[in-house]
N, C-alpha and C positions, 0 to 999 in steps of 0.2 A: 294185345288182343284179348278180349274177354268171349266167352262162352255162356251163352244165354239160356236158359232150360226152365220152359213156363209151361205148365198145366193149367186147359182153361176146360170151361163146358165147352161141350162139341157144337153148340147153336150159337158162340161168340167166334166161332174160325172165320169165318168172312169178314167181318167186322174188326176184327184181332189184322187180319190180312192187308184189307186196305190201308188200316192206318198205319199200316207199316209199311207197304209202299210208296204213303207219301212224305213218309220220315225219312226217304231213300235205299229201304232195306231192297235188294237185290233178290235175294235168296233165303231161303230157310228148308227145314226141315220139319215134315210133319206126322204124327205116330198115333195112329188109334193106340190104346191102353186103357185099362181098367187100375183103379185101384179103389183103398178107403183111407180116408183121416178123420179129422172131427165130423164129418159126415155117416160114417160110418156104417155108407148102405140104406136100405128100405124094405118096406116087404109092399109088395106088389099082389094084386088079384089077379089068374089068369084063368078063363073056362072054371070058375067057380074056386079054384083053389088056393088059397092062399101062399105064397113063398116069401123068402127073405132071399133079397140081392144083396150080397157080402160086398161086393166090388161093383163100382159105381162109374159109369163111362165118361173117358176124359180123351184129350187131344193131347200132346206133349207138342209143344214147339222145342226146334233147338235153334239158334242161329250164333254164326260168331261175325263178331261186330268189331270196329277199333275202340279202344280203349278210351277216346276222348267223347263217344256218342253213348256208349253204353249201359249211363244210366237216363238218360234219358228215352234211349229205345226200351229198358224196363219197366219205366214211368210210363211211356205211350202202352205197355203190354195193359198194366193194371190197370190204366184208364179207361178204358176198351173194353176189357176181359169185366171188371167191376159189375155183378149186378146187385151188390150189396147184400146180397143170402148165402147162406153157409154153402162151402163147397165149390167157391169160385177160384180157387186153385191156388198155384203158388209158385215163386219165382225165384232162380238162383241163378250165380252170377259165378264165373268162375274162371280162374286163369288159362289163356291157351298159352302155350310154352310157343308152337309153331306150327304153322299152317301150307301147303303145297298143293298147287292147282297141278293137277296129274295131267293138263294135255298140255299146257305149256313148258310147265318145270319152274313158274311164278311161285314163290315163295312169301311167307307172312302177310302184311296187309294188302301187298298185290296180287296176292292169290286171293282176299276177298272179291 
């Protein structure tokens, strides 16, 4: 099983969403967060005043997927999420060791 952890802009979450329901994804997980990288913020006008936003608004998906689909549900994240300008996020892939659906006691891929 792999663990999927993708930051996208928060106006590609619908779009990120669909096409992942019809790639079969069930479930996921999803997390308002701010952060910066090569973006690195902005400064904004607000009632005349000028500021600088250090942290820059993002969505975090997390999902865990089998192992045989996993880079292709990454692929479909990038394709989606992609609007070709800086700051369209970024995506990691990472091992789950195991997984347990807490209402039946389904374990590893059956708990997906």
């Amino acid at each position: 099983m792999k663990l999927i952890i993708a930051t996208i802009k928060p106006f590609k979450l619908d779009e990120v969403r669909e096409a992942l329901t019809e790639a079969g994804i069930r479930g996921m997980m999803v997390t308002e967060i701010k952060g910066f990288g090569t973006q690195s913020g902005h400064t904004e006008i607000y009632r005349g005043a000028e500021y600088t936003v250090n942290f820059v608004p993002k969505i975090k998906l997390e999902l865990v997927v089998a192992d045989q689909i996993a880079e292709q549900i990454a692929d479909t994240i990038a394709r989606t999420a992609r609007t070709g300008k800086i700051g369209d996020g970024k995506i990691f892939v990472l091992d789950v060791e195991q997984a347990l659906r807490v209402r039946t006691g389904e374990t590893d891929d059956d708990a997906l």
